[in-house]
C-alpha positions as a printed NumPy array, in Angstrom:
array([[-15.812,  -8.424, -11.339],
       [-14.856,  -7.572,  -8.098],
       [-13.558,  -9.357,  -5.196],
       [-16.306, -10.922,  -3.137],
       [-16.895, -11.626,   0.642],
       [-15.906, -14.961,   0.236],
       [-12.897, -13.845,  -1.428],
       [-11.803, -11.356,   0.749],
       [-12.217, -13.987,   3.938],
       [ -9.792, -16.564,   2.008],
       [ -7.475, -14.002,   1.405],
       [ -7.418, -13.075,   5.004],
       [ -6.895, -16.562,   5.932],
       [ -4.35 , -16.816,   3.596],
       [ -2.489, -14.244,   5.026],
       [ -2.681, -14.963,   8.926],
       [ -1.406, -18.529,   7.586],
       [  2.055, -17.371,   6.127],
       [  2.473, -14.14 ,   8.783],
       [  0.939, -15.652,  11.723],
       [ -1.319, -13.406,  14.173],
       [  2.028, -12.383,  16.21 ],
       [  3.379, -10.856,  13.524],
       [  0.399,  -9.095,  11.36 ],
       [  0.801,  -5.864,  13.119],
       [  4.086,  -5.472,  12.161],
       [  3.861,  -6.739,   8.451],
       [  0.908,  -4.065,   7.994],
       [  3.087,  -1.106,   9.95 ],
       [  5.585,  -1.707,   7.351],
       [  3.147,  -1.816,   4.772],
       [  1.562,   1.78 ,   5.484],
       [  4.649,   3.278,   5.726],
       [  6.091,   2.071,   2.333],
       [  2.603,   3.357,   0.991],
       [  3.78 ,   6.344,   2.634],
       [  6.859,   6.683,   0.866],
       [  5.741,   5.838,  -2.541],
       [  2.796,   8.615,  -2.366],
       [  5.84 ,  11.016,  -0.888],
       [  7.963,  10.184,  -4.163],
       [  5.02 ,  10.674,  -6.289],
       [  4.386,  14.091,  -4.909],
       [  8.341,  14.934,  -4.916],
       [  8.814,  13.901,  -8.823],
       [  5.487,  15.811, -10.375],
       [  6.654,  19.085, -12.091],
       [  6.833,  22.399,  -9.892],
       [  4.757,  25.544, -11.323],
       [  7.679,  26.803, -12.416],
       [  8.566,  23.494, -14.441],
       [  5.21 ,  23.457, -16.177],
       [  5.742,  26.813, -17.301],
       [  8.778,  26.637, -19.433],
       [  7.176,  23.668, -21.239]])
């Protein structure tokens, strides 16, 4: 039940619609780099070896 071509292409459309081409670059730089900082926070709030070991 994945998405298909056809989907993919309307969603594309869809999204060059409401950001416009201008301003695509930008919307998907700000994207990667709050992908960026979630991952970072992910890695930051897992236990440390020592953590694990007193548990």
């Amino acid at each position: 039940m994945g998405l298909s071509f056809g989907h993919l292409a309307l969603l594309v459309l869809v999204v060059l619609v409401v950001f416009g081409v201008g301003k695509l670059p930008q919307v998907m730089g700000d994207l990667g780099k709050g992908i960026r900082a979630f991952k970072a926070g992910l890695k930051d709030a897992e236990p440390s070896e020592d953590e694990k070991d007193k548990v």
